[in-house]
N, C-alpha and C positions, 0 to 999 in steps of 0.2 A: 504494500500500500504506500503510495506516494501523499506524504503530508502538506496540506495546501490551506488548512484552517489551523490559525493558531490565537493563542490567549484566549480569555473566556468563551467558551462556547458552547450551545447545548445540544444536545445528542439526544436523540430518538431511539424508541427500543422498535426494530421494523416490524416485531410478531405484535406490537399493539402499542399502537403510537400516542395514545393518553400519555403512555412512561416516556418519562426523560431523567435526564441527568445531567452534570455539568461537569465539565473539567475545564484547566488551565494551561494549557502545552507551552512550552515557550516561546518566544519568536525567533525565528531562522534568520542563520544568516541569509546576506543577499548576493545571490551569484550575478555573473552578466547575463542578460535575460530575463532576470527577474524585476517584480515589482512588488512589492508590501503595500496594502492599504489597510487602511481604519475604517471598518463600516461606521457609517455614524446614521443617516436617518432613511428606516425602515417601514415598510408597512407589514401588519398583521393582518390577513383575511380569512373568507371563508378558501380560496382559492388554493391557499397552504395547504392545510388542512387534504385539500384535493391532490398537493406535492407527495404529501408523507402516504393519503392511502394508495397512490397510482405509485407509488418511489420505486417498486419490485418492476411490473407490468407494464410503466412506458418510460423508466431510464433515470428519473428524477435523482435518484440516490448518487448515480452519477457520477454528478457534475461536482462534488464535495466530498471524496474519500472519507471512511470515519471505520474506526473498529470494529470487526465484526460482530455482526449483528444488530448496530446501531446504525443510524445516520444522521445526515445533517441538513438540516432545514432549508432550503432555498429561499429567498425574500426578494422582493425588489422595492431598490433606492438607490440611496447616494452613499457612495465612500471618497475619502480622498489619501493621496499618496504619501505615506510615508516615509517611504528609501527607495531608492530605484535605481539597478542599473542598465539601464536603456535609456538612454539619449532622446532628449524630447520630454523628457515626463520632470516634475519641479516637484518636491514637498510641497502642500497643499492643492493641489491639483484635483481636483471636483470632476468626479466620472458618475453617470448615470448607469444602472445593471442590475446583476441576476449575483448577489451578495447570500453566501451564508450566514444564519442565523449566531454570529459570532462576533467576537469583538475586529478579528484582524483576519485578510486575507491574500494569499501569493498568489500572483499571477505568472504567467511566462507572454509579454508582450515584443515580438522582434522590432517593433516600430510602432512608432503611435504619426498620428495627424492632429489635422486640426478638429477632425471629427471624432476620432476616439481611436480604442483599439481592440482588438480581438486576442481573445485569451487561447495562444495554441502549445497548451500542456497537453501530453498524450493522453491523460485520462478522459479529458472532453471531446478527443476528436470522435467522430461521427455523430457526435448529439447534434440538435438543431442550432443553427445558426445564430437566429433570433436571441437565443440564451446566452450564445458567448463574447458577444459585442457588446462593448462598453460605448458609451457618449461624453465627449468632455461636453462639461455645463459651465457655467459660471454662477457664484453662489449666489441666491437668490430668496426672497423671505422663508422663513419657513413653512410656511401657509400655503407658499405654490409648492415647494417641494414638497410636504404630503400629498397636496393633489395628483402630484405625479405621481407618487411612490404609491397613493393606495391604487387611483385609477388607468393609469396610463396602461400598465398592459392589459388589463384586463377587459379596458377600451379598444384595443386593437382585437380583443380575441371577439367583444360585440361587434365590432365592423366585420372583422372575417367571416362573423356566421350570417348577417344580413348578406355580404356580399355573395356567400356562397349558395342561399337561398335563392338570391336575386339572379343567379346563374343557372339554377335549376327553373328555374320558373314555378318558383316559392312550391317545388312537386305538386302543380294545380291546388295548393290550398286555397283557402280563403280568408282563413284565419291562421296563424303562429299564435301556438302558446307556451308559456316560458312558466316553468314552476322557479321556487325560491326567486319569486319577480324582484324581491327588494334588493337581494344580492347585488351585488356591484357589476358583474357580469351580465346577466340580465339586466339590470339599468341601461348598457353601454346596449347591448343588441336591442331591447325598445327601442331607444333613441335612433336607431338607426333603422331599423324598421319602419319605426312612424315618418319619418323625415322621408324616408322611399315611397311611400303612402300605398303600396300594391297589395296590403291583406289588411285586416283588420288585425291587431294585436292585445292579446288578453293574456291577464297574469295570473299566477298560482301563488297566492303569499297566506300566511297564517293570519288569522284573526286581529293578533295584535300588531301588526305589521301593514295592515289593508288602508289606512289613514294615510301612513306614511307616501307609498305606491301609488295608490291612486293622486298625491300630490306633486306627484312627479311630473304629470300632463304626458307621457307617455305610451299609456296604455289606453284601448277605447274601451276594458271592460277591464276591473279586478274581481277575482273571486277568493276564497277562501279554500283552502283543503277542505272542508267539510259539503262547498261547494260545489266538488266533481261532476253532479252529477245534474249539473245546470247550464254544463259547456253544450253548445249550440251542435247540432250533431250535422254537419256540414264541411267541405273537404279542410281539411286541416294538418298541419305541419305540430311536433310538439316539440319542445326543446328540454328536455332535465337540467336543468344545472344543482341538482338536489341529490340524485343516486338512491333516491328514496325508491325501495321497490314497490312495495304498497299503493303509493302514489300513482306509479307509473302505469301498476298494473290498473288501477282506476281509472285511470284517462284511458288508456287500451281499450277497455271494456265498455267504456260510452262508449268513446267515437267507432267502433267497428273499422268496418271497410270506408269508414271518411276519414280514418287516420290514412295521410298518405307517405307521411316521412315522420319518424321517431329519430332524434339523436339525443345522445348523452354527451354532455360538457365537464357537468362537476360532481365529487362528489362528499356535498354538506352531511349528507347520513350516510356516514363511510359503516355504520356498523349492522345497517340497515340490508344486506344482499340477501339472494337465492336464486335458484334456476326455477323455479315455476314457470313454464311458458305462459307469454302474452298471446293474447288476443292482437290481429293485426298485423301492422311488418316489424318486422326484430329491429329493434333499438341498433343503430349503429354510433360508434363511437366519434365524435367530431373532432381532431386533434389539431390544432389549433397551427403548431408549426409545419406540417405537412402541408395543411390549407395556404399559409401566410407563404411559403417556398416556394408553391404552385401560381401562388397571387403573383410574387415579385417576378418569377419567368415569365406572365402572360403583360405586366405592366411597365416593367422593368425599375431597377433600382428607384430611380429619379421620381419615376412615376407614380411609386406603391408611396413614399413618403411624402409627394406632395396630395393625394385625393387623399390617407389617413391624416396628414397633417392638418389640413382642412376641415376635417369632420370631428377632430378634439378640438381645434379653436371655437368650433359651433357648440360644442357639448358642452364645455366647461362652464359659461355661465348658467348652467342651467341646474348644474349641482354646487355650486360655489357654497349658496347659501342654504343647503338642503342637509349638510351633515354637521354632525357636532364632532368635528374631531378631539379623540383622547391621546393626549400623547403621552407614554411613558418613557419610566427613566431608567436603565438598566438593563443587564440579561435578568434580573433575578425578577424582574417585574413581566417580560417578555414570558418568560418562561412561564407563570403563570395564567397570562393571556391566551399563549398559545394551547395550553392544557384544555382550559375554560371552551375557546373556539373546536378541539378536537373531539367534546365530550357535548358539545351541543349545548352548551350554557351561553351561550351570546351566538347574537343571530347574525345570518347575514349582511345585513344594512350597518352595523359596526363600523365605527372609521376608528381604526387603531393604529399611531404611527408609535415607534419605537427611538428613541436617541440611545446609542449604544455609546459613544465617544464624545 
């Protein structure tokens, strides 16, 4: 195992990811090639949570070497550089990325730009791109750096799935519907949804959650889980970002043969599985960087970042003033957030940013 997360850090137990633990490794020297940073501001979500229970089955665990049997959490935010030898890079240098749940992290960067650099340590080669490209930023309030750090990817994975519906010919629905609607992921595919105007878009959120949602002005119906069985039975598209099977299997079961596309995104009730067959067509998995890969081939570079670039500048005032960000201070407070998020005690809609350094 090659060591790439160093000083505080916490660790995942993979057979049941509620367990963590912490340790303090110390920090490495710095060879040529390498780069040290200090994570410093992080976001908590439900999306994590969907890191550690996917970390086996789609590569997560990765991206961040950790002792066996453990791992180590993926986040995204901002770290900045602490020692580097690679020419180009300054102590305090502000990068945008895919940062573990840790105080400090090595890189292997051959060359950095004006725009950033890409982390090419052997452990990460073949993972997706998206994950291993850093952003220089320049510092900026705190307040927009959470907004990036809670929303930004999770914005690009709502755009991906509009635009990929929008390429199927939304599978002749007429309605998209999005369970765990309040999530932040689901907010971002609303929004993108409704802004394309070609189905009607309705959301799945809890009871105490449906105030929230429907204040969004994103959805043209909210329903409750208890609701299921009040979705319109007309051709329809359904999105999971929940991994609720129950749920699932109750959407199946109304819409029949009007479900015409099932995909899974997240998954908030990671404890929740079984193989019971559904009713209708099988859930397929939606994976966000395969899609966005696929995207940048058919748009090219310049292309994919200016039409998403475009559609966060439209988004952002529309949740500016929608969340209540918490921000904590610490692993040792993180550590407990993130438990709290794995165990289904704080919901989706949560804006949790972390300051590590």
């Amino acid at each position: 195992m090659t060591d790439t997360v160093f000083g505080r850090r916490m660790l995942i137990t993979r057979g049941n990811i509620v367990a963590t633990a912490r340790d303090n490794p110390p920090l490495p020297d710095i060879r040529d090639g390498d780069v040290l940073f200090a994570v410093h501001r992080v976001a908590l979500t439900a999306n994590n949570v969907t890191y550690a229970a996917a970390g086996e089955m789609l590569g997560y665990w990765r991206f961040f070497p950790a002792p066996d049997g453990m791992g180590l959490l993926p986040v995204w935010g901002f770290g900045e550089v602490v020692e580097a030898g690679v020419p180009g890079f300054e102590t305090g240098d502000r990068f945008y990325g895919y940062w573990p749940l840790a105080t400090h992290l090595l890189v292997r960067a051959p060359a950095v730009n004006d725009g950033g650099f890409s982390d090419t340590a052997p452990h990460r080669q073949g993972l997706a791109d998206i994950y291993n490209r850093y952003l220089r930023v320049e510092p900026r309030a705190a307040g927009d750096e959470a907004l990036d750090a809670l929303f930004r990817p999770l914005f690009m994975t709502g755009w991906l799935i509009d635009s990929f519906l929008g390429n199927a010919g939304d599978f002749g629905a007429e309605q998209v519907i999005l369970s765990s609607a309040s999530s932040k992921t689901a907010m971002a595919a609303a929004f993108n949804l409704s802004k394309r105007g070609a189905v009607q878009v309705v959301g799945l959120t809890s009871a105490a959650n449906r105030a929230f949602t429907e204040s969004l002005g994103y959805y043209d119906r909210v329903l409750t889980y208890d609701d299921v069985d009040a979705l319109e039975q007309r051709p329809s598209v359904f999105v999971d970002f929940a991994g609720d099977r129950a749920l699932t299997h109750a959407v199946h079961r109304r819409l029949g043969e009007a479900l015409k596309h099932s995909a899974i995104v997240g998954m908030t009730h990671w404890t929740e599985g079984g193989d019971t067959p559904l009713p209708g067509p099988a859930p397929t998995l939606f994976f966000a960087p395969a899609v966005a890969e696929a995207t940048v081939a058919r748009l090219g570079s310049a292309g994919f970042a200016d039409v998403t670039g475009r559609a966060w500048t439209k988004f952002v005032p529309t949740v500016r003033d929608k969340l209540a960000v918490e921000t904590l201070h610490g692993l040792e407070a993180a550590e407990t957030a993130y438990r709290d998020l794995a165990a289904g005690r704080i919901g989706g809609a949560a804006a949790i940013v972390v300051e590590l350094e």
